[in-house]
PANUTI-248916 format. One record per atom (N, C-alpha, C, O): residue in one letter; x, y, z. Coordinates in steps of 0.1 Angstrom, whole numbers, plus 2048, in hexadecimal, padded with zeros to 3 digits. Layout:
BEGIN
AXYZ;...
END
This chain:
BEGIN
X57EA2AEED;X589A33EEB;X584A40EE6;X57BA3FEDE;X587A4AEE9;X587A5CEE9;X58AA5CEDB;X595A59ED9;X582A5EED1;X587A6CEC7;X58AA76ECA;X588A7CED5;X594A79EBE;X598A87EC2;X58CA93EBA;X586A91EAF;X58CA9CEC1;X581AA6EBC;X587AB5EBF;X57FABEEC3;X595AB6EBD;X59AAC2EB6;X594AC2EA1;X58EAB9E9B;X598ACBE9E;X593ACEE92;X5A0AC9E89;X5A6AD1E82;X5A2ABEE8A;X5AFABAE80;X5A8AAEE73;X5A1AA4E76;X5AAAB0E68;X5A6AA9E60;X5A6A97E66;X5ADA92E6F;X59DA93E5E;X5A0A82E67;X5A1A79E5A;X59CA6EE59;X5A8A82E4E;X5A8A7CE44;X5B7A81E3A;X5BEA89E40;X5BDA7EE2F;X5C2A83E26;X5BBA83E1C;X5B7A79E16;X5B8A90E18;X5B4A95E0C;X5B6A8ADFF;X5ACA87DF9;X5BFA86DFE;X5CBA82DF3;X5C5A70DF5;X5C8A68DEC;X5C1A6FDFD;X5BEA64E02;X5B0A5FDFF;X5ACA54DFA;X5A8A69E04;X59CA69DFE;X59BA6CDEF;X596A63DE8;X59DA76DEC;X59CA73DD9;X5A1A68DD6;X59AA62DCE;X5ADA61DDA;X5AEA52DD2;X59FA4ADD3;X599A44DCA;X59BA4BDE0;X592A42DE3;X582A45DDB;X57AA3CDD8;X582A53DD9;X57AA55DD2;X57DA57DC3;X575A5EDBC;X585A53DBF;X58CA53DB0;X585A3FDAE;X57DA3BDA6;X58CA38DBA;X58CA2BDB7;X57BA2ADB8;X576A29DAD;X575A2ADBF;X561A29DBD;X561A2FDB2;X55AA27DAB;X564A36DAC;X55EA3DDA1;X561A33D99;X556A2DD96;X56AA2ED94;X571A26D8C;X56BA1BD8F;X568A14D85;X568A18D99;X564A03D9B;X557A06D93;X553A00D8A;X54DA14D9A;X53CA15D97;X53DA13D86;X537A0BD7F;X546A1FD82;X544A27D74;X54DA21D67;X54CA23D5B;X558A1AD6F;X564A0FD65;X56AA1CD5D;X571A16D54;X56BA28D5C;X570A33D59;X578A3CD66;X573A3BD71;X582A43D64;X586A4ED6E;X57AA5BD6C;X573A5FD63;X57DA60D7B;X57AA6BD80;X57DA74D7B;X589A75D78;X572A81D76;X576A8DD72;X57FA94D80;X57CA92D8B;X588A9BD7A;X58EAA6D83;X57FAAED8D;X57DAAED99;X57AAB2D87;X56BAB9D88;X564AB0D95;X566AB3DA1;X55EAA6D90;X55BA9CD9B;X560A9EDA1;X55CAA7DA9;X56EA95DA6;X575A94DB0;X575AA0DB8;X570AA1DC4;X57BAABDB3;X579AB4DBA;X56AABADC5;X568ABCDD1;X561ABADBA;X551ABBDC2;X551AB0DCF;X54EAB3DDA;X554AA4DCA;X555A99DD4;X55CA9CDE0;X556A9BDEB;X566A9FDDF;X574AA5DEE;X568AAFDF5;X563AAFE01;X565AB7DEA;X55DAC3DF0;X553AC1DFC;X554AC4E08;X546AB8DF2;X53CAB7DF7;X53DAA7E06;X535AA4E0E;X54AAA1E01;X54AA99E0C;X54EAA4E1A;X547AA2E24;X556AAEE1C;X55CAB4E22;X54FABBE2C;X54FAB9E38;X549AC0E27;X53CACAE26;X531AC3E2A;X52AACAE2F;X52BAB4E2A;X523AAEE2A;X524AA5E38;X51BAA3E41;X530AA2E37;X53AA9DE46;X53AAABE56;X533AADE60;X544AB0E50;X540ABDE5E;X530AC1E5E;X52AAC1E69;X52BAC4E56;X51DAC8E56;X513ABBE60;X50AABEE68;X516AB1E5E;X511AA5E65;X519AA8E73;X511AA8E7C;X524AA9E77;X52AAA2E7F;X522AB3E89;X51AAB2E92;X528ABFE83;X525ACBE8B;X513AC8E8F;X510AC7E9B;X50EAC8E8A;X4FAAC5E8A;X4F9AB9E9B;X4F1ABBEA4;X501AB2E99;X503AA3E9E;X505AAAEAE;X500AA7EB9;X50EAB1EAA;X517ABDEBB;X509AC6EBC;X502AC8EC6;X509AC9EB7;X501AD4EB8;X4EAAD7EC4;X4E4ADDECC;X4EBAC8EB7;X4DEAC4EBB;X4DFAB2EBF;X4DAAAAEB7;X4E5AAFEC9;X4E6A9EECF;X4E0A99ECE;X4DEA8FEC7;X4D5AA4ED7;X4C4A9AEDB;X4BEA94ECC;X4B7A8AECB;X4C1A9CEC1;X4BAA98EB5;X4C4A8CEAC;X4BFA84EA4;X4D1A8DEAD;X4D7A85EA7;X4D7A77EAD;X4D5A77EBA;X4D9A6BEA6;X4D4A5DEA9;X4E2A58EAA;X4E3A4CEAA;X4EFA5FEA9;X4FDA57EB2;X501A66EB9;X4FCA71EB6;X50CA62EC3;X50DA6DEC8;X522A73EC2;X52CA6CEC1;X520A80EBF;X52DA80EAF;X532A8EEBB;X532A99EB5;X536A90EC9;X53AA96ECE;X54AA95ECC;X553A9DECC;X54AA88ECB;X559A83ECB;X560A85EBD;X56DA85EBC;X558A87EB1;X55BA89EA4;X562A95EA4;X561AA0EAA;X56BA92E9B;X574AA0E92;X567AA5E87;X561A9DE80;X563AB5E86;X55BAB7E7A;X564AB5E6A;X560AB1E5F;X571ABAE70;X57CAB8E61;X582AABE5D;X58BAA4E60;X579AA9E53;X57CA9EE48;X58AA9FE49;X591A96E4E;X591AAEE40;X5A0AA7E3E;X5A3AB9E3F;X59AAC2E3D;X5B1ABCE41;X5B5AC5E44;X5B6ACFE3A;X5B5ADBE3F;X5B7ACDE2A;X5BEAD4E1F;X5B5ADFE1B;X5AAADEE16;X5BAAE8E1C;X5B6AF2E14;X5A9AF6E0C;X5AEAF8E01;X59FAF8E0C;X595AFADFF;X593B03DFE;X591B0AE08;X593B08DEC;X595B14DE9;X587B1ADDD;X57FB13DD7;X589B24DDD;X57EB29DD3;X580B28DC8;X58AB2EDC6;X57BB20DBA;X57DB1FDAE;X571B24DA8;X567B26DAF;X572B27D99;X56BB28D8E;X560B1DD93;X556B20D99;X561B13D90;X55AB05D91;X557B01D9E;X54FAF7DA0;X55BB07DA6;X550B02DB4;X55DB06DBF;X564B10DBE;X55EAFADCA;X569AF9DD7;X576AF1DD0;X574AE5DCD;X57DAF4DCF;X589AE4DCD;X594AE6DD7;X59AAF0DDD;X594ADBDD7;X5A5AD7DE2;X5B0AD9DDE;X5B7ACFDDB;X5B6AE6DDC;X5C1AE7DD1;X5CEADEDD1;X5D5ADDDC7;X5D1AD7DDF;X5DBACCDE2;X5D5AC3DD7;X5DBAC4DCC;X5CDABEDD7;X5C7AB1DCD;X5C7AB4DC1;X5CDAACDB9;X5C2ABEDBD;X5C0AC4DAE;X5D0AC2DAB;X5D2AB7DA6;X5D9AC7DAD;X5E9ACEDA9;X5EFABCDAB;X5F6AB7DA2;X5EDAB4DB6;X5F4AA8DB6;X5F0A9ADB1;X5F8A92DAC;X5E3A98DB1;X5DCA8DDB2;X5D8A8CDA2;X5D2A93D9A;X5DEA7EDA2;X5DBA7AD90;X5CFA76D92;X5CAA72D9D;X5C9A78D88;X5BAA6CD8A;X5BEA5FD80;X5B7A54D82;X5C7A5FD76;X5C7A53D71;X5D4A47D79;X5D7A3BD77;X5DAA50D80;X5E5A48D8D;X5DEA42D99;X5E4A3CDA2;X5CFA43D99;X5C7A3EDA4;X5CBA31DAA;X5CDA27DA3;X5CEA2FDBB;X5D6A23DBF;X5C9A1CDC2;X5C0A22DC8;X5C8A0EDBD;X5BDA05DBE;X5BBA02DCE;X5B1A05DD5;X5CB9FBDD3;X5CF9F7DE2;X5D19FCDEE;X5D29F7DF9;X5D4A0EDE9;X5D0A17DF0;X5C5A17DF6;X5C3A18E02;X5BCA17DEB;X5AEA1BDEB;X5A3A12DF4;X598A15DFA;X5ACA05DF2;X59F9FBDFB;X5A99F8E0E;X5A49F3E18;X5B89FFE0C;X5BCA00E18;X5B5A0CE1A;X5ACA06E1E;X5B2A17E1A;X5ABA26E1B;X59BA1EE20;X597A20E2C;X596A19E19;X589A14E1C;X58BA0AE2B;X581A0BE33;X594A03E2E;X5909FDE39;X598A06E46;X599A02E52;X59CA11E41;X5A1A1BE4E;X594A21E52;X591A24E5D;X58CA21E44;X57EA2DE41;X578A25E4A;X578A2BE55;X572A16E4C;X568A0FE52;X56DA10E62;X566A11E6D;X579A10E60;X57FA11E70;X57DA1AE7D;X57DA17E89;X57CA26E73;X579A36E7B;X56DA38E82;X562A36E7C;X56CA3BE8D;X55EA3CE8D;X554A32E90;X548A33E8F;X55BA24E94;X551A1AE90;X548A19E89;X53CA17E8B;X550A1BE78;X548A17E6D;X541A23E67;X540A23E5B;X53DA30E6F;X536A38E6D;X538A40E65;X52FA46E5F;X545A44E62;X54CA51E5A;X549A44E47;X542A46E3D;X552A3AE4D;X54CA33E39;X541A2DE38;X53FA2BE2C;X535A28E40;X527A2EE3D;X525A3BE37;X51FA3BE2C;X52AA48E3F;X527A52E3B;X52CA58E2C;X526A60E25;X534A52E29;X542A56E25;X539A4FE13;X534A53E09;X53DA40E19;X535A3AE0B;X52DA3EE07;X52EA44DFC;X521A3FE0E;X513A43E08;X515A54DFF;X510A57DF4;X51AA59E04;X51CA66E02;X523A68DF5;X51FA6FDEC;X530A5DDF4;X53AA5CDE8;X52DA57DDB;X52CA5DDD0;X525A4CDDF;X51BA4ADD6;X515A53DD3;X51AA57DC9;X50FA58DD5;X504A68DD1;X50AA6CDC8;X506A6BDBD;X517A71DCC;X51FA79DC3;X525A76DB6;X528A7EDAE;X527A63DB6;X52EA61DA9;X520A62D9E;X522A63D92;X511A62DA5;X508A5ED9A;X504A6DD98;X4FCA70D8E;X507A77DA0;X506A85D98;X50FA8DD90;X51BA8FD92;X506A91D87;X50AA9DD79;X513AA3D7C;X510AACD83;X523AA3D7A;X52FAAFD7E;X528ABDD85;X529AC3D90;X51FABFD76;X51CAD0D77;X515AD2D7F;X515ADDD83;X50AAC9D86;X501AC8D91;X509ACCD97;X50BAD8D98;X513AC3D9D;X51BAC3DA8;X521ACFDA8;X525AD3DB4;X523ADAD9D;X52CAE6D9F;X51DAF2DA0;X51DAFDDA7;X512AEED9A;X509AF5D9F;X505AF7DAE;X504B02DB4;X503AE7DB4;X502AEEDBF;X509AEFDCB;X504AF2DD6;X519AEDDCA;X522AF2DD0;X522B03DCC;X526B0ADD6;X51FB0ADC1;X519B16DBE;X50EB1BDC6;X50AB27DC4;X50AB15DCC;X4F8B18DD4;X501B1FDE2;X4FDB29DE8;X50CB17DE5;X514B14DF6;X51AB27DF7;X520B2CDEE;X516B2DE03;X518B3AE06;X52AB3CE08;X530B46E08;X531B2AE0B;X53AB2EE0E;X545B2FE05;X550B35E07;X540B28DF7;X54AB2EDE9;X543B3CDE6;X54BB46DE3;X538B3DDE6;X533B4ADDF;X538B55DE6;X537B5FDE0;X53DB55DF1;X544B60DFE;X551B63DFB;X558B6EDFE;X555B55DF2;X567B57DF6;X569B57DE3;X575B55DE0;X563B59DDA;X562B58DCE;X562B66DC6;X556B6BDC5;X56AB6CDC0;X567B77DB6;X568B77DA8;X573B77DA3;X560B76DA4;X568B74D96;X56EB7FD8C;X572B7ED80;X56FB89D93;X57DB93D91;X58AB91D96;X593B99D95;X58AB87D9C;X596B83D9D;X59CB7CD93;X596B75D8C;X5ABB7ED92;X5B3B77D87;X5B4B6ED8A;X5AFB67D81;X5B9B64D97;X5B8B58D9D;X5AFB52DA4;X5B0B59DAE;X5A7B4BDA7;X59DB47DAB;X5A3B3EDB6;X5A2B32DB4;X5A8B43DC3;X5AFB3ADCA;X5ABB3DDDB;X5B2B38DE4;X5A1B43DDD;X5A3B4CDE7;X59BB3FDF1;X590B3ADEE;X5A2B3CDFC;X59FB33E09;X593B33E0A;X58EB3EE0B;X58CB2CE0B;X57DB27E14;X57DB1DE22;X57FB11E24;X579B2AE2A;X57DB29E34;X571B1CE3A;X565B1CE38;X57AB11E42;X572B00E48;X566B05E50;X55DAFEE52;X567B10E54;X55DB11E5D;X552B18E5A;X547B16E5F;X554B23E4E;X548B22E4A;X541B18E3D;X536B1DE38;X546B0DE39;X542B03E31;X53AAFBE3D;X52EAF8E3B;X540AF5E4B;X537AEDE52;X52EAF7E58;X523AF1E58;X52CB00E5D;X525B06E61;X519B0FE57;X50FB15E5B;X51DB0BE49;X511B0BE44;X508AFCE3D;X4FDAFBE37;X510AF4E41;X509AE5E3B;X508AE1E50;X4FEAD9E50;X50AAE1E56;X503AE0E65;X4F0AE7E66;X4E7AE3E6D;X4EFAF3E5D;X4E7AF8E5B;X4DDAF8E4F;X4D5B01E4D;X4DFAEEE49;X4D8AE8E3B;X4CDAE1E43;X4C4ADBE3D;
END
């Protein structure tokens, strides 16, 4: 069966923070910093198109072939903060102590499904990294990324200004 490989998120935002609210919680038996979670949306988002665009880009070198892949994780918005990228849909809606357990493990067998397996291989491994690093790491080196530091002033009163998907995968395609 054909993936679709228009640029439409292949996820909910809102969906995945549950999912990575609930790992955090099974690994850590505590909730998720706001902070975390957010780096997490981020760097899954960014880590994912960057893989999937690399994958398009250079075949002969990649070991499945991801022509058929969406690069967009999920559709929403990411925006420039003080503290790094955040998903401002998630931040403004999403409890972290309302985390759905049953969501979370129906979310995980949609995840294994996609892709034949490959996106929650990808997906897990990746969510792991992230719950065993330092918040501030994580806002450090989402700080390193050209494409918050582009869209980031901090003469601005609001810190809200769009970060645009394409240059977030197009600079983790080239990592």
């Amino acid at each position: 069966m054909k993936q679709e490989i228009d640029n439409k998120g292949i996820l909910e935002s809102k969906d995945l923070a549950n999912y990575i609210a609930y790992k955090y919680k099974e690994k850590m038996g505590m909730d998720i910093s706001p902070l975390k979670l957010q780096k997490s949306l981020y760097f899954c988002f960014a880590y994912w198109g960057g893989f999937v665009r690399k994958g398009k880009n250079t075949p002969e070198s990649a070991e499945i072939d991801l022509k058929d892949f969406s690069e967009y994780l999920y559709d929403e918005d990411i925006e420039a903060w003080i503290y790094g990228p955040v998903v401002p849909s998630v931040y403004r809606n999403f409890k972290i102590d309302k985390m759905d357990e049953e969501k979370a493990k129906e979310f995980e067998i949609k995840l294994k499904k996609k892709y034949n397996g490959i996106l929650y291989t990808f997906i897990s491994g990746l969510i792991n990294d992230l719950i065993d690093a330092n918040d501030f790491d994580l806002v450090d080196i989402s700080h390193k990324d050209n494409a918050w530091k582009n869209n980031y002033n901090s003469e601005d009163k609001k810190h809200n200004k769009i970060i645009n998907k394409e240059d977030i995968i197009d600079e983790y395609a080239n990592k």
